[in-house]
C-alpha positions as CSV (number, residue, x, y, z in Angstrom):
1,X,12.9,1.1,23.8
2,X,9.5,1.3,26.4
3,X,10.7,-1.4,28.7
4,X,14.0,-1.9,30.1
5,X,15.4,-5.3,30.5
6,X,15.2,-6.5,34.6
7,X,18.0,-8.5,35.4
8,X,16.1,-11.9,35.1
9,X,15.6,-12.0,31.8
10,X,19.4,-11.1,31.0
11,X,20.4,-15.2,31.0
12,X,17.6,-15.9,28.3
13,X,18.5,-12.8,26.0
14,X,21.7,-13.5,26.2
15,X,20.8,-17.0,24.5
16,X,18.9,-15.6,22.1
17,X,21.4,-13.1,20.8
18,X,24.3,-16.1,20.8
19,X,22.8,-18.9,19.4
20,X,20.8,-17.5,16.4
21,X,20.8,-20.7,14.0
22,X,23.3,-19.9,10.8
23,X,23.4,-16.7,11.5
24,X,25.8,-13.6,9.7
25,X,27.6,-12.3,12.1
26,X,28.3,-8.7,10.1
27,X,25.6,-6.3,10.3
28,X,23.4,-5.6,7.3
29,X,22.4,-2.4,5.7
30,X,18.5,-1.6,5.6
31,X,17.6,-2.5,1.8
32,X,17.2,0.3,0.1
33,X,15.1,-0.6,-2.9
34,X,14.0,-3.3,-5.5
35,X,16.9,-5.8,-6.8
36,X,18.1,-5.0,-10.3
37,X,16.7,-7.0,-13.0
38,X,18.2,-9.9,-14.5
39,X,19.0,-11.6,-11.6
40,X,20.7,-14.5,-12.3
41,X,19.4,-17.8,-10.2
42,X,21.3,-19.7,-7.7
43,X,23.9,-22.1,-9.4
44,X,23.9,-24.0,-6.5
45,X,21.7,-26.2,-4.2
46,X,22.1,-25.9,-1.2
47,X,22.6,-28.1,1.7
48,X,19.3,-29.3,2.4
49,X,20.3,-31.4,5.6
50,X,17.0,-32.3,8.4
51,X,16.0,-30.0,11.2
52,X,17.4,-30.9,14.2
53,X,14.9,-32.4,17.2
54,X,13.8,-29.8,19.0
55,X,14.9,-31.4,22.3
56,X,18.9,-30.7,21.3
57,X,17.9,-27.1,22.2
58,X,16.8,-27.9,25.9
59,X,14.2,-25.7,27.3
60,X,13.4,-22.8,26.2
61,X,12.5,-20.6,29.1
62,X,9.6,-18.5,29.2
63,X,9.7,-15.1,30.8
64,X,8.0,-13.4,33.5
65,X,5.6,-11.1,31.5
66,X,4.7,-9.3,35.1
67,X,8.3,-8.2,35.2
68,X,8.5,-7.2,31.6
69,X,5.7,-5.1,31.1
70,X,6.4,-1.8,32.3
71,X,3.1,0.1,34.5
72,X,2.6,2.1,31.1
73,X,1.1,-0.4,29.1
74,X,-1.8,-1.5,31.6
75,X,-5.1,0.9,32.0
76,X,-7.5,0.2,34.0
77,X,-9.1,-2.0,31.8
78,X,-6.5,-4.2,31.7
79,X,-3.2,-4.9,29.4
80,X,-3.4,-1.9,26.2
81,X,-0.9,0.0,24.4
82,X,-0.5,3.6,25.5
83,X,0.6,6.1,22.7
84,X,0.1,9.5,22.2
85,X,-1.8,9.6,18.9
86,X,0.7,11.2,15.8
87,X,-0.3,13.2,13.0
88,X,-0.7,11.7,10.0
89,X,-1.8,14.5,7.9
90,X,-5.6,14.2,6.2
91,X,-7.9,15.2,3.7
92,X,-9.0,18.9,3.8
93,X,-11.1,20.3,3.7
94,X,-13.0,18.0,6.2
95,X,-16.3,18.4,5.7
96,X,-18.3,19.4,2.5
97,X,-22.1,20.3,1.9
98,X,-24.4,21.0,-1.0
99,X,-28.1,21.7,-1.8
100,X,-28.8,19.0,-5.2
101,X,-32.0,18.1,-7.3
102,X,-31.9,14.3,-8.4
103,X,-29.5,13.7,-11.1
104,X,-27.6,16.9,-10.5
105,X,-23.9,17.0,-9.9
106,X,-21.4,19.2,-7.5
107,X,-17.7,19.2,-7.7
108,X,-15.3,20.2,-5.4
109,X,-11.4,20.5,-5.1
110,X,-9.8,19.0,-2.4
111,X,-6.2,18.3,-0.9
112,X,-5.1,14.8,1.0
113,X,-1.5,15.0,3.2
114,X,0.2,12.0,3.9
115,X,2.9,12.5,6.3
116,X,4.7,9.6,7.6
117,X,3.4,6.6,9.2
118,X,0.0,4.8,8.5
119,X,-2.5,6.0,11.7
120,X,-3.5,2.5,12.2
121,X,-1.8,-0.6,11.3
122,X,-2.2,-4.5,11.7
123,X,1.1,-6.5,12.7
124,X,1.1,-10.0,12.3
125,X,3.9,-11.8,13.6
126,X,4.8,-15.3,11.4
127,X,7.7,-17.8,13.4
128,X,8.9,-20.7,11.9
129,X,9.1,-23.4,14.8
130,X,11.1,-26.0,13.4
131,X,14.1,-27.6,15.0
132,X,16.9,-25.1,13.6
133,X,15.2,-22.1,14.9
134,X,15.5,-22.0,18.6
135,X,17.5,-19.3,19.1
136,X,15.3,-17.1,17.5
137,X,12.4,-18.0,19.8
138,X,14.5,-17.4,22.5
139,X,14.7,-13.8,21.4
140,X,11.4,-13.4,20.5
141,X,10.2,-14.6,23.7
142,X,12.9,-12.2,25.1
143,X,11.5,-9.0,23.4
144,X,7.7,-9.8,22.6
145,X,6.7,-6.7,24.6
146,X,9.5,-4.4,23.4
147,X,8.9,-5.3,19.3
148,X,5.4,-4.2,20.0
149,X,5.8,-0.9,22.3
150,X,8.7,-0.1,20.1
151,X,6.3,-0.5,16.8
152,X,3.1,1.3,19.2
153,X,5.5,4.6,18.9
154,X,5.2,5.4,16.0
155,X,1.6,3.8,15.0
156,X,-1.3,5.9,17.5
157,X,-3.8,2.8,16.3
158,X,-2.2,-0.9,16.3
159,X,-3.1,-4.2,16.9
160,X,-0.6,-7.3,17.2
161,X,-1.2,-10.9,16.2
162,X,0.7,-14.0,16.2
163,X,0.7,-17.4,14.0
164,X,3.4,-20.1,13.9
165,X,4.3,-23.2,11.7
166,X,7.0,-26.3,11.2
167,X,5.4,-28.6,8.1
168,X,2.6,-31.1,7.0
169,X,3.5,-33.9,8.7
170,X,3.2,-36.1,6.4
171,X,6.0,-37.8,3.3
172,X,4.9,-37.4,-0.3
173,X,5.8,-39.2,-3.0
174,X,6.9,-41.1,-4.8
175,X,8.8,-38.1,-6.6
176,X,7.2,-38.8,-9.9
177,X,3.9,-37.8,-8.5
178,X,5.3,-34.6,-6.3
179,X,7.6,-32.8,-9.1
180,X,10.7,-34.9,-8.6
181,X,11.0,-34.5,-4.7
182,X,10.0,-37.4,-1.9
183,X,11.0,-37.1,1.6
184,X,9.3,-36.5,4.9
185,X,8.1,-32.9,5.9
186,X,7.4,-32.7,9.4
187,X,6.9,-35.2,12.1
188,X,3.9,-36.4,13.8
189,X,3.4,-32.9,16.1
190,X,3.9,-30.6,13.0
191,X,1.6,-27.9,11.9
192,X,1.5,-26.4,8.6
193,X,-0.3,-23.2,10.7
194,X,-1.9,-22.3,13.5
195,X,-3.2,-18.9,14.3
196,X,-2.1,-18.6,17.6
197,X,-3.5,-15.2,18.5
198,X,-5.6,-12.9,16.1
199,X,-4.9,-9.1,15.8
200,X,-5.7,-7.8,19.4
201,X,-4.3,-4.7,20.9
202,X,-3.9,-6.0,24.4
203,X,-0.3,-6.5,24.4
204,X,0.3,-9.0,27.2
205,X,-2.2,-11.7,25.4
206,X,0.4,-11.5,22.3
207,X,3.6,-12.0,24.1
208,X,1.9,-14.7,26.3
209,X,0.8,-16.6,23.2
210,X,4.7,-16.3,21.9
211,X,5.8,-17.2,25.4
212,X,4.0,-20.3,25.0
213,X,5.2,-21.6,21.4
214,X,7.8,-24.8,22.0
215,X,9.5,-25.8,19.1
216,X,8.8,-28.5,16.8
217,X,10.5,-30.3,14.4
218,X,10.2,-30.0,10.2
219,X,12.0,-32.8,9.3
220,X,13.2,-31.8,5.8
221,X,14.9,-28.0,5.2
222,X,12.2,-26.6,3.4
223,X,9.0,-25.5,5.7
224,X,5.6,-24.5,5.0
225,X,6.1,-20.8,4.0
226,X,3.8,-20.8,1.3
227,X,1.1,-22.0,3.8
228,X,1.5,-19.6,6.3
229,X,1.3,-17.0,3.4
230,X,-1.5,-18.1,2.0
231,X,-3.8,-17.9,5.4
232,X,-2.4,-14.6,6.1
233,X,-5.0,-13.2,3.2
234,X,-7.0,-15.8,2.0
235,X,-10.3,-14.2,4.7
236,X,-9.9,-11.0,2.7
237,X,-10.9,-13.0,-0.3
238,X,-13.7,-14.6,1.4
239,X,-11.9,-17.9,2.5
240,X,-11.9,-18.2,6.3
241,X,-9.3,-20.6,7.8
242,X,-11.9,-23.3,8.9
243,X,-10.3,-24.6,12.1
244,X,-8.6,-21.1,13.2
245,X,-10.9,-18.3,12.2
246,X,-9.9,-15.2,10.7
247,X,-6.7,-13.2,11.6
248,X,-9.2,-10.3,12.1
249,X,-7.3,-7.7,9.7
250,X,-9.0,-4.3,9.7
251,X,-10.6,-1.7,6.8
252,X,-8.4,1.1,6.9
253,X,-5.3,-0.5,8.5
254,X,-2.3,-0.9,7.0
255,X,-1.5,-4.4,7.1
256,X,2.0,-6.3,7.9
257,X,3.4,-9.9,8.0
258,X,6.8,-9.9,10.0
259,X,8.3,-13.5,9.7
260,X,11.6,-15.3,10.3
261,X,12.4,-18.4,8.7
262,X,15.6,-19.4,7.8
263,X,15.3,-22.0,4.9
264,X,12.7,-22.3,1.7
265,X,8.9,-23.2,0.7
266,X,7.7,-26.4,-1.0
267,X,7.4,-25.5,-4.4
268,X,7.7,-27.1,-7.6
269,X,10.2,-24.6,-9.1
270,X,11.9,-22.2,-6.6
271,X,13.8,-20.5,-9.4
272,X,10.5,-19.5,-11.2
273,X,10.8,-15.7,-9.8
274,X,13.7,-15.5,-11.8
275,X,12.3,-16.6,-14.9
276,X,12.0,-19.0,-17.7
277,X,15.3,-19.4,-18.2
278,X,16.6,-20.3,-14.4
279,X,16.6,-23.4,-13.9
280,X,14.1,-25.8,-11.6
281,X,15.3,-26.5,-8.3
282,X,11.7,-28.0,-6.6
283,X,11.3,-28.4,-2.8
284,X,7.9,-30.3,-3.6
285,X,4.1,-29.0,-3.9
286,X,2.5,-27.4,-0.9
287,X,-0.6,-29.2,0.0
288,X,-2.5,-26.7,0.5
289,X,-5.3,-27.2,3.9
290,X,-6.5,-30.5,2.7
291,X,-3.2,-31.9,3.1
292,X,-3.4,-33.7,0.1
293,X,-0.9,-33.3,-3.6
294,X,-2.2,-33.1,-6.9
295,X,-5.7,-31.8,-5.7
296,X,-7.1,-28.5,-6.3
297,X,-6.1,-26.1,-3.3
298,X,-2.6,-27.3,-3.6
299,X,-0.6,-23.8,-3.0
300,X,1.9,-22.2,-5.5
301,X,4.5,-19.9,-4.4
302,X,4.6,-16.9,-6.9
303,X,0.6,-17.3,-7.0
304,X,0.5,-17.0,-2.8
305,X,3.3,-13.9,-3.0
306,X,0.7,-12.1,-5.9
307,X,-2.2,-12.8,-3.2
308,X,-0.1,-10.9,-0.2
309,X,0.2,-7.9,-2.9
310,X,-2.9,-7.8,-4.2
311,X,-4.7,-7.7,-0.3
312,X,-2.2,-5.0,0.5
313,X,-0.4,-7.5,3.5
314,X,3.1,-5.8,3.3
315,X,5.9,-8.7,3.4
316,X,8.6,-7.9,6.1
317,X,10.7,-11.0,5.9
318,X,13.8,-11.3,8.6
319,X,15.8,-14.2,7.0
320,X,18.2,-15.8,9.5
321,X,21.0,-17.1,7.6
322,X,22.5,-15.7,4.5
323,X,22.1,-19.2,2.2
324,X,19.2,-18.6,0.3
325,X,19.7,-14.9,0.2
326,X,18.6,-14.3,-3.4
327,X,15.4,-16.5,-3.2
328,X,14.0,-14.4,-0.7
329,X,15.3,-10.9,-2.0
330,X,13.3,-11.6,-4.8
331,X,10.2,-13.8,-3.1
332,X,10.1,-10.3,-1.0
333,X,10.3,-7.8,-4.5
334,X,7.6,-10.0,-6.3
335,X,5.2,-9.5,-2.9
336,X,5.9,-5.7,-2.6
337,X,7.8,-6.2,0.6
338,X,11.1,-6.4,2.1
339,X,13.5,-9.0,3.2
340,X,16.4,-8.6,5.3
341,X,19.6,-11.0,7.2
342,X,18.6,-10.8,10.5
343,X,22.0,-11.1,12.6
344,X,23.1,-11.7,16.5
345,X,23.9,-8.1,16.4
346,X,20.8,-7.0,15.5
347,X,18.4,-5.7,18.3
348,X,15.2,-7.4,17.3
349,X,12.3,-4.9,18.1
350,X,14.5,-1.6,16.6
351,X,14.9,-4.0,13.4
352,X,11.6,-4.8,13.1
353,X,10.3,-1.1,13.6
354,X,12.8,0.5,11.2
355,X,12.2,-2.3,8.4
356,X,8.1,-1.6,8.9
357,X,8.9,2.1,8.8
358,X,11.1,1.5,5.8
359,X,8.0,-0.4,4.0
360,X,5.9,2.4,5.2
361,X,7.9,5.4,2.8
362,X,6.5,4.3,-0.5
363,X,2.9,3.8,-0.9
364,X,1.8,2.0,-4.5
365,X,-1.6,3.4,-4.7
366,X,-3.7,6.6,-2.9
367,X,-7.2,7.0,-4.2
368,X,-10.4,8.5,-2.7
369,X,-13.3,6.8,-2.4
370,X,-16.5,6.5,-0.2
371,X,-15.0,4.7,2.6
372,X,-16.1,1.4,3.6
373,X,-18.7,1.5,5.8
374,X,-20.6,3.8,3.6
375,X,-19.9,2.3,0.1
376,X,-22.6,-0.1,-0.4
377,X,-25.6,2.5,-0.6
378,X,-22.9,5.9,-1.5
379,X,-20.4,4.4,-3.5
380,X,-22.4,5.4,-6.4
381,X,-22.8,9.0,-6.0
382,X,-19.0,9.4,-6.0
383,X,-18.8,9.4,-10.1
384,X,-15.9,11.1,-11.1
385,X,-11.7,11.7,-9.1
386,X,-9.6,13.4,-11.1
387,X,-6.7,12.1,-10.9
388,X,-8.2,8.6,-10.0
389,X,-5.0,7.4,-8.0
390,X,-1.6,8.4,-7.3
391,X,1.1,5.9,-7.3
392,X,4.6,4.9,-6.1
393,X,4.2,8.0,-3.6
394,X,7.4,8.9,-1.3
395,X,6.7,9.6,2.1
396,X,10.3,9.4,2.9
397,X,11.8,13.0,2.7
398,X,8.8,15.2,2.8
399,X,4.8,15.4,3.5
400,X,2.6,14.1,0.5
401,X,0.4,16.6,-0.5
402,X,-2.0,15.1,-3.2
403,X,-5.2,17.1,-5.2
404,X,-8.0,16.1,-6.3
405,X,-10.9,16.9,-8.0
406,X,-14.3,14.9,-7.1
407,X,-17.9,15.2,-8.7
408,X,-20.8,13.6,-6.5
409,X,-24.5,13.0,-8.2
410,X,-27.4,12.4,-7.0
411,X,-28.9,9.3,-8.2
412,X,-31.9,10.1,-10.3
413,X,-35.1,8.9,-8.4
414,X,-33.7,9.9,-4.9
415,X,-35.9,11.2,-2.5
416,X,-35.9,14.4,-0.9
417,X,-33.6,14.6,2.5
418,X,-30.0,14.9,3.9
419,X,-27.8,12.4,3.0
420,X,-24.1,11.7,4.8
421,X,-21.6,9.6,3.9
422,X,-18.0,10.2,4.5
423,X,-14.8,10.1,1.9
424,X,-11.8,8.5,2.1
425,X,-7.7,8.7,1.3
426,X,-6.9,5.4,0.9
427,X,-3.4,4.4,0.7
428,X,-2.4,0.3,0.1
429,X,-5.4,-0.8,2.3
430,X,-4.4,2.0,5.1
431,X,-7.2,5.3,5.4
432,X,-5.2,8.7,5.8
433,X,-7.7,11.0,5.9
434,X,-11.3,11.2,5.8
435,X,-14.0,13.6,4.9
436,X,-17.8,13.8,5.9
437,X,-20.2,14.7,2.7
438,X,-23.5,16.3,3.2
439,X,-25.6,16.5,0.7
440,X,-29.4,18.1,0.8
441,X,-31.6,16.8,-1.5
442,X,-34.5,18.8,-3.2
443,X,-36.4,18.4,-6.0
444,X,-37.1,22.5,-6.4
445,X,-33.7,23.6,-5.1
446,X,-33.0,26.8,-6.4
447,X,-29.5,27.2,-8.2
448,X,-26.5,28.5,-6.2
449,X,-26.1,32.0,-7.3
450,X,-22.8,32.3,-9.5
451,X,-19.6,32.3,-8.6
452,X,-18.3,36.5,-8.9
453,X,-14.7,35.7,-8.4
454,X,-14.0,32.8,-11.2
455,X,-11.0,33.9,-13.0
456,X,-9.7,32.2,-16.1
457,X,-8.3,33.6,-19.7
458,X,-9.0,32.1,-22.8
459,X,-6.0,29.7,-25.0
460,X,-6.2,32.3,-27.5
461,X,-5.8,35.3,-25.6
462,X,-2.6,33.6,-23.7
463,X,-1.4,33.2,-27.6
464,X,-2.7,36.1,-29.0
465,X,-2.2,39.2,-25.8
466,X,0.1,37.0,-23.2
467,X,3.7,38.1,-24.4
468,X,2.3,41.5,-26.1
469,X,1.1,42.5,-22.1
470,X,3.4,40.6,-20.0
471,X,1.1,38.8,-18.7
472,X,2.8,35.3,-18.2
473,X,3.1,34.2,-14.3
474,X,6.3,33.6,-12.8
475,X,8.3,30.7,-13.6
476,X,6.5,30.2,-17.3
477,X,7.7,31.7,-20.8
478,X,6.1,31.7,-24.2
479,X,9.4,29.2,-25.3
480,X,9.4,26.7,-22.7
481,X,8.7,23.4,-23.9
482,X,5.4,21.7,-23.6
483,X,7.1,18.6,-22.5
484,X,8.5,21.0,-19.5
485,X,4.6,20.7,-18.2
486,X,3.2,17.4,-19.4
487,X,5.9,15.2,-19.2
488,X,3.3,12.5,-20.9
489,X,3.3,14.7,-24.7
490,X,5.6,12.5,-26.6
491,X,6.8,13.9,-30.1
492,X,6.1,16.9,-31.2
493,X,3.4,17.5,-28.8
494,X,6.3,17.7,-26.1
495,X,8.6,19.4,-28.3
496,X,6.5,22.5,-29.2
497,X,6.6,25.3,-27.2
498,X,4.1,26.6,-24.7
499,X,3.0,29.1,-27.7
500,X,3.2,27.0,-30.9
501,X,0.6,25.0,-28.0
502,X,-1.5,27.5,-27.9
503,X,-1.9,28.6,-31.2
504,X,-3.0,25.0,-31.8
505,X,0.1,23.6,-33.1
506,X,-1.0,25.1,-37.0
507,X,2.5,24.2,-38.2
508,X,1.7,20.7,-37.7
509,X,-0.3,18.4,-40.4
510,X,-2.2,16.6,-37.6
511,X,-6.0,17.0,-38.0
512,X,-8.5,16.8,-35.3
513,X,-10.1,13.3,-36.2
514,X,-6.7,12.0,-35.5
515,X,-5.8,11.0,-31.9
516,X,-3.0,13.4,-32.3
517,X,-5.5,16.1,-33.1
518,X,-7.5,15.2,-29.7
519,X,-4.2,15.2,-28.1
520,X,-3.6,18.3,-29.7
521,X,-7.1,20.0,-28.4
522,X,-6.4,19.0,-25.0
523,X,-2.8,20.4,-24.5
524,X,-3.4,24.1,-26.0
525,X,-6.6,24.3,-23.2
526,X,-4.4,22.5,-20.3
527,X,-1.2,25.2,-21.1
528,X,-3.9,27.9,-20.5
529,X,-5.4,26.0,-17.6
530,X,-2.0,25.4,-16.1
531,X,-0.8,29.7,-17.0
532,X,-4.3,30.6,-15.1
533,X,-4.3,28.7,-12.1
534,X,-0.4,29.8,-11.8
535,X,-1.6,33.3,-12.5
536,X,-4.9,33.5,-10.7
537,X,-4.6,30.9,-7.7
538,X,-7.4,30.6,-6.3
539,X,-9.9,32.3,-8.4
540,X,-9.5,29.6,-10.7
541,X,-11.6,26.4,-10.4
542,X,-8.5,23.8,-10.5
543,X,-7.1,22.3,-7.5
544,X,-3.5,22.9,-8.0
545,X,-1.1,23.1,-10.9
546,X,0.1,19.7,-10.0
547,X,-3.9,18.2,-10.2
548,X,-4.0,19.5,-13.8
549,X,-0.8,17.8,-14.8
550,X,-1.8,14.3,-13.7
551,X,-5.2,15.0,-15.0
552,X,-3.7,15.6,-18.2
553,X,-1.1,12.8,-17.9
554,X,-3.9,10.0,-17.2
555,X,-5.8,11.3,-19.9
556,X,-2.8,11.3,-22.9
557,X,-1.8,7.8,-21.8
558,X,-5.4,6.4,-21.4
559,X,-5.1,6.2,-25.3
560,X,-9.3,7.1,-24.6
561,X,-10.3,9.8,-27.1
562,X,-13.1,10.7,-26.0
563,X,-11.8,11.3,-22.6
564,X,-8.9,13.4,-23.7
565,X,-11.6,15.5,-25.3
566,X,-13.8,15.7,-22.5
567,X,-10.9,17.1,-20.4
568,X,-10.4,19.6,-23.3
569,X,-13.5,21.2,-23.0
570,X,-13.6,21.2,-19.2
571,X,-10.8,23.1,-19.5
572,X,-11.8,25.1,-22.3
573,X,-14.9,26.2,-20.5
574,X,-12.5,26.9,-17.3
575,X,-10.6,29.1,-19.8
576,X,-13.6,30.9,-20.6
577,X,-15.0,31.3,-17.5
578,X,-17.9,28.9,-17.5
579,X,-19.0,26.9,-14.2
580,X,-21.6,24.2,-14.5
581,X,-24.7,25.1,-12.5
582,X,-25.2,21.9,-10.3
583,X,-29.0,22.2,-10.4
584,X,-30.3,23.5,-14.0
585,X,-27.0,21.4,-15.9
586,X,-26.2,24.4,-17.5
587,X,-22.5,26.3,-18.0
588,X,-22.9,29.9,-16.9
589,X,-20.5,33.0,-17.8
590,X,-19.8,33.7,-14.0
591,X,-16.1,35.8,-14.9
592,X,-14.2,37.7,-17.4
593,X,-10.2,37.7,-18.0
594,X,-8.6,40.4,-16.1
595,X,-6.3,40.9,-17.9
């Protein structure tokens, strides 16, 4: 921890660690993954009793932020995080150029490493300020400053924010009209949200802003969760919070909403994450920002937890209290995040940093693309990424290293000139590397000469000459299975082995203008594409082993003929040492088989 604890903030720590509301007192695991299917709803409501008034909890005492933040944090331009910037791996190489007519292509290979962390991310924290959660503001309040230096240690780029919530205060009924529910949500000084602070990095403004929060009330158990969810992405789908303004989340940062709660949303069916058959338990709709039931923004849960997912704002949820466990284990799975018991034992800002590094290990979805800023007049020339995406990748035991294959054109009609426009590795929302592409455009450009070191041997001499001269790499045999490589070849296609592959599987009855037969095609050129670049390296135009496979994989499960095809006779060409001259269009002999 950055900032040790001075001796007057000891009395208001000490309340924040003891009087946690409903807390577990054992200490919890981190989760470790996604809950099993099947899980079976709760068979029992629980008790729903009010909030108590926030005055039961006396003052809450704010703390001296000049004695908690330690000389490191300031700069001469006032309050700032100091880190020293991590590596985070990136896309190599960095920098690529070419010389193209209008409406010619050039491809490269290239390599993005992901190796820990996101380089820039966007914390958001999300407090529930009803009457039962006192203690936890205590702590907050307590350890603003430390959450955030302890998260700045890991993360070279981050910005903090802060909102807060209780209920409407309003009471909506009568039940019939508000899915069999009527009582009071908040009282008269209750806020569904309010952004407090938006994503800044000065970190004194954020803990100030916490420092100031007072508790109110929320009448009712359930709070307005679903609320606070929803304005934590609705600007990145154009809807602005009209009295607040935008959160400010960032291109290229990874985004995270920490909350603590410790009861339910309004909803009309809580149980609905566990399926059709669990039965309704409803808290009552969310009104949505017009405050109003039964009109058209009112707010569904599952439908808000989709929107966190789908705008990449990672759900770190620290439940105090173990009652509605389940719920939120599953609320937390649908949203792609995490939830976890948050306990009096627990040190808040090393909890919050391990659950964010937790969230961090698995990635859904890498992809290059022209990055941002540049998209709107680039985006086009980017045409083909081979694969298009990697997903579910693990970051937690070893470096990412992910190939790909890009192919930029020139838009027909383009003017002579240099154009630059940078690429990038995109991870769920968060950039990892970046590369800048040059391309000279000329309408004469004279084609690059060939290539005098493109190695590549055809599928028929691998099936004809590989076993009569020994020539099959390390690691690969003529009677290893094709399923061994392409994990995707179902059948017979996976059951054959690498040389019944590349004699074109002429045992089976499968004809070409079957999708079997295009299936067929592709693996006997992608087990001489994968024997090549094993035995050549280098010399041979794929990436990597590893870019071939996914190629191949995306292709047999697109259930697209003519792309399977396509690939074939990339390959095939490969295999014959043909490279496509980006000027004329035309494949040119620029090799021979060595062997």
């Amino acid at each position: 921890m950055r900032i040790p604890t001075p001796k007057t903030t000891l009395a208001a720590l000490a309340l924040g660690l003891f009087a946690l509301a409903g807390c577990d007192e054992a200490r919890q695991e981190l989760p470790t993954g996604p809950k099993e299917e099947g899980t079976p709803a709760p068979q029992v409501l629980f008790d729903m009793r009010e909030n108590p008034r926030p005055e039961s909890w006396g003052p809450i005492p704010s703390l001296d932020l000049g004695t908690l933040l330690s000389p490191r944090v300031f700069s001469s331009g006032g309050p700032a995080l100091t880190t020293e910037a991590t590596s985070s791996g990136g896309l190599q190489p960095d920098h690529f150029e070419a010389t193209l007519a209008a409406g010619a292509s050039a491809t490269e290979s290239k390599v993005l490493t992901i190796t820990g962390a996101p380089p820039a991310a966007d914390v958001v924290f999300s407090l529930d300020l009803t009457g039962s959660m006192g203690g936890v503001l205590s702590n907050a309040k307590a350890n603003a400053v430390s959450m955030m230096n302890t998260l700045a240690e890991d993360i070279p780029d981050i910005r903090f924010g802060y909102l807060s919530y209780e209920d409407y205060p309003a009471n909506y009924g009568p039940a019939a009209d508000n899915c069999g529910y009527e009582a009071p949500y908040g009282g008269s000084g209750d806020r569904p949200y309010r952004l407090d602070i938006a994503l800044t990095p000065n970190v004194a403004n954020v803990a100030e802003a916490i420092n100031a929060s007072v508790l109110g009330w929320g009448a009712d158990g359930p709070e307005a969760y679903t609320r606070a969810f929803y304005e934590a992405y609705a600007e990145l789908e154009g809807n602005v919070n009209p009295e607040f303004g935008p959160i400010g989340w960032r291109s290229g940062a990874r985004r995270f909403l920490v909350n603590f709660g410790d009861n339910v949303p309004h909803d009309c069916n809580l149980n609905a994450v566990f399926g059709p058959t669990a039965s309704t338990w409803s808290t009552g709709k969310d009104p949505g920002r017009d405050g109003q039931i039964n009109t058209p923004d009112d707010l569904e849960l599952l439908e808000v937890l989709d929107g966190l997912k789908r705008n990449n704002v990672t759900l770190v949820n620290l439940l105090v209290g173990t009652g509605f466990k389940d719920l939120w284990d599953a609320w937390a799975e649908r949203a792609d995040g995490l939830n976890y018991i948050f306990g009096s034992a627990d040190p808040i800002a090393e909890t919050i940093a391990a659950l964010i590094s937790q969230a961090s290990q698995t990635i859904r979805q890498v992809n290059l693309q022209v990055c941002t800023e540049d998209a709107a007049e680039f985006g086009s020339w980017l045409t083909s990424a081979s694969p298009a995406s990697y997903t579910e990748v693990d970051v937690s035991k070893m470096d990412a290293d992910l190939p790909f294959e890009l192919e930029f054109t020139v838009p027909e009609g383009t003017e002579d000139g240099v154009y630059e426009f940078n690429v990038c590795g995109i991870g769920d929302g968060a950039e990892y590397g970046r590369q800048t592409v040059a391309i000279t455009v000329e309408s004469a450009a004279d084609p690059p000469p060939p290539a005098d070191d493109c190695e590549g041997c055809s599928a028929g001499f691998w099936s004809q000459n590989g076993v009569r001269t020994g020539a099959y790499p390390s690691g690969y045999a003529p009677g290893h299975l094709v399923s061994s490589l392409f994990e995707d070849a179902a059948g017979y296609l996976g059951d054959a082995t690498l040389l019944q592959a590349l004699e074109g599987y002429r045992d089976s009855r499968t004809r070409q203008n079957t999708d079997e037969g295009a299936m067929e095609i592709l693996l006997r050129q992608a087990v001489a594409a994968v024997l090549n670049e094993a035995k050549f390296g280098d010399a041979y135009p794929a990436a990597s082993v590893a870019a071939i496979q996914m190629a191949v994989g995306e292709a047999l499960t697109s259930g697209d003929r003519a792309a399977i095809l396509a690939l074939a006779d990339k390959y095939d060409r490969w295999n014959n040492n043909l490279k496509l001259d980006p000027v004329t269009g035309e494949w040119t002999q620029v090799g021979t088989c060595p062997l």
